[in-house]
Structure formats: structure tokens, C-alpha cells
ROLUMGU-583916 format. One record per residue: residue in one letter; x, y negated, z negated of N, C-alpha, C in turn. Coordinates in steps of 0.02 Angstrom, whole numbers, padded with zeros to 5 digits, always signed. Example, Ala and Ser with C-alpha at 12.3 -4.5 7.8 and 13.67 -1.06 7.14 Angstrom:
a+00660+00284-00390+00615+00225-00390+00660+00165-00390
s+00642+00112-00354+00684+00053-00357+00645-00002-00394
This chain:
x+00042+00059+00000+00000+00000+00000+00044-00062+00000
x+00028-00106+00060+00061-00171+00032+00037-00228+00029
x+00064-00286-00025+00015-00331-00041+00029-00384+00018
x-00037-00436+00025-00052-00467+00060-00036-00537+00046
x+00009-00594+00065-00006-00678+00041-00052-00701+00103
x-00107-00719+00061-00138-00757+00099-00158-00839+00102
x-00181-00854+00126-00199-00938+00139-00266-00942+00099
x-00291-01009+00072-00367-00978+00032-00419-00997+00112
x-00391-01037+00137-00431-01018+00220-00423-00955+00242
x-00405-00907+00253-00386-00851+00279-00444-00816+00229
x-00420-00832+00172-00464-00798+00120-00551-00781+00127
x-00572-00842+00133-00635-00888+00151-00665-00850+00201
x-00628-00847+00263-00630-00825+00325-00659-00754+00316
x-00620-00693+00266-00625-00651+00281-00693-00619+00229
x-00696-00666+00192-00769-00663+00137-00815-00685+00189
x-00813-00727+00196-00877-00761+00258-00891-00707+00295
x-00852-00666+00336-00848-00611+00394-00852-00551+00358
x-00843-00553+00290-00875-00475+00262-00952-00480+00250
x-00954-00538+00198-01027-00550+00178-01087-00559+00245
x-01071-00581+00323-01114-00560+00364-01108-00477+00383
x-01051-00457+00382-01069-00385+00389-01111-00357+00353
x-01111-00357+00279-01167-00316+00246-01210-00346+00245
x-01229-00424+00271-01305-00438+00277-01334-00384+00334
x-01291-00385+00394-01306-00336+00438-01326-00260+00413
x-01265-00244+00371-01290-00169+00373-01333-00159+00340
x-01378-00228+00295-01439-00233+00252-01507-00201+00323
x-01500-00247+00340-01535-00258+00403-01546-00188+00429
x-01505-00162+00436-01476-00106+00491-01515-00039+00427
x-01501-00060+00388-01539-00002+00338-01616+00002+00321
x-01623-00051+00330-01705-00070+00332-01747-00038+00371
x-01708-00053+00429-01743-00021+00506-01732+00055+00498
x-01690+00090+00467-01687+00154+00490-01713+00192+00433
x-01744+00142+00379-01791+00170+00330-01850+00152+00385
x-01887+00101+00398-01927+00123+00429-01939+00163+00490
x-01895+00193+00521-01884+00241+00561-01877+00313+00535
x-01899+00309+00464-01883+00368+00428-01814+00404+00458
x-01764+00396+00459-01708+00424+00478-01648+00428+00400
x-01609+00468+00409-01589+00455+00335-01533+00402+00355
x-01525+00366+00274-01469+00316+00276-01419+00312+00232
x-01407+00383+00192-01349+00382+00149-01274+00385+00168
x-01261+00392+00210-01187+00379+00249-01199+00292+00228
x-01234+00263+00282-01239+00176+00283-01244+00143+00215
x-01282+00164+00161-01296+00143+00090-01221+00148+00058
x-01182+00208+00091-01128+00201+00047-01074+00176+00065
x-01093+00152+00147-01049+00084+00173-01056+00034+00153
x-01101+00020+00123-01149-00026+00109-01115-00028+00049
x-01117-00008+00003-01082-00008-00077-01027-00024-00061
x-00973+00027-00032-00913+00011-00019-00906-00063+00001
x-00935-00103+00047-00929-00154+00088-00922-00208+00023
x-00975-00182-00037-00998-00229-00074-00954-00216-00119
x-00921-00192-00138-00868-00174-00204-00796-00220-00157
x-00774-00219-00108-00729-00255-00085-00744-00326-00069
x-00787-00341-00062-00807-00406-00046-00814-00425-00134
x-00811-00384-00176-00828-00409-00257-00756-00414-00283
x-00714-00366-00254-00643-00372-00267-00603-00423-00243
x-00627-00477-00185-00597-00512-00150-00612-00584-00201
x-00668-00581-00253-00669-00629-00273-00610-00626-00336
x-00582-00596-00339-00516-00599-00406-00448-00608-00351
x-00463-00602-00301-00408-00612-00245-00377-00703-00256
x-00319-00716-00259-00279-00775-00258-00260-00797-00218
């Protein structure tokens, strides 16, 4: 693993561009509940997505 220096723009950037992804995969899960299709693979992208985007806020 290696650590990252980042810019707090860079930072910003990449919170902004996570937090629309899981609005998406919100979205994207909605629909395939109402499509009755299953969505536990996506729910747990979905977590995942959201535990790093929660980790990014202790990010410097």
C-alpha cells in the first residue's frame, strides 16, 4: 500500500466524484428493486462506496 499527498482540491474532487457515484448506485438500486431483480452484490458496493467516501473525510 502506498500513501497518497494530496492537494485539498484534488481531495474535493474526488469526494464530489465518489458522492455522485453512490447517488447513482442509489438510483440504480431502486430500479432493480422495482424490477424485482436481486441487488446484494450492488448494496454491498454501495456500503463499500460509502465506508470510503466516510474514510476520506479523516483524509488530510
Amino acid at each position: 500500500m502506498k500513501t497518497l499527498k494530496l492537494t485539498e482540491t484534488e481531495l474535493v474532487s474526488i469526494k464530489v466524484a465518489l458522492y455522485s457515484h453512490i447517488q447513482q448506485m442509489r438510483k440504480d438500486i431502486e430500479q432493480a428493486k422495482r424490477e424485482g431483480k436481486d441487488t446484494s452484490f450492488q448494496e454491498q458496493a454501495l456500503q463499500d462506496a460509502q465506508q470510503a467516501f466516510e474514510a476520506l473525510s479523516f483524509a488530510q
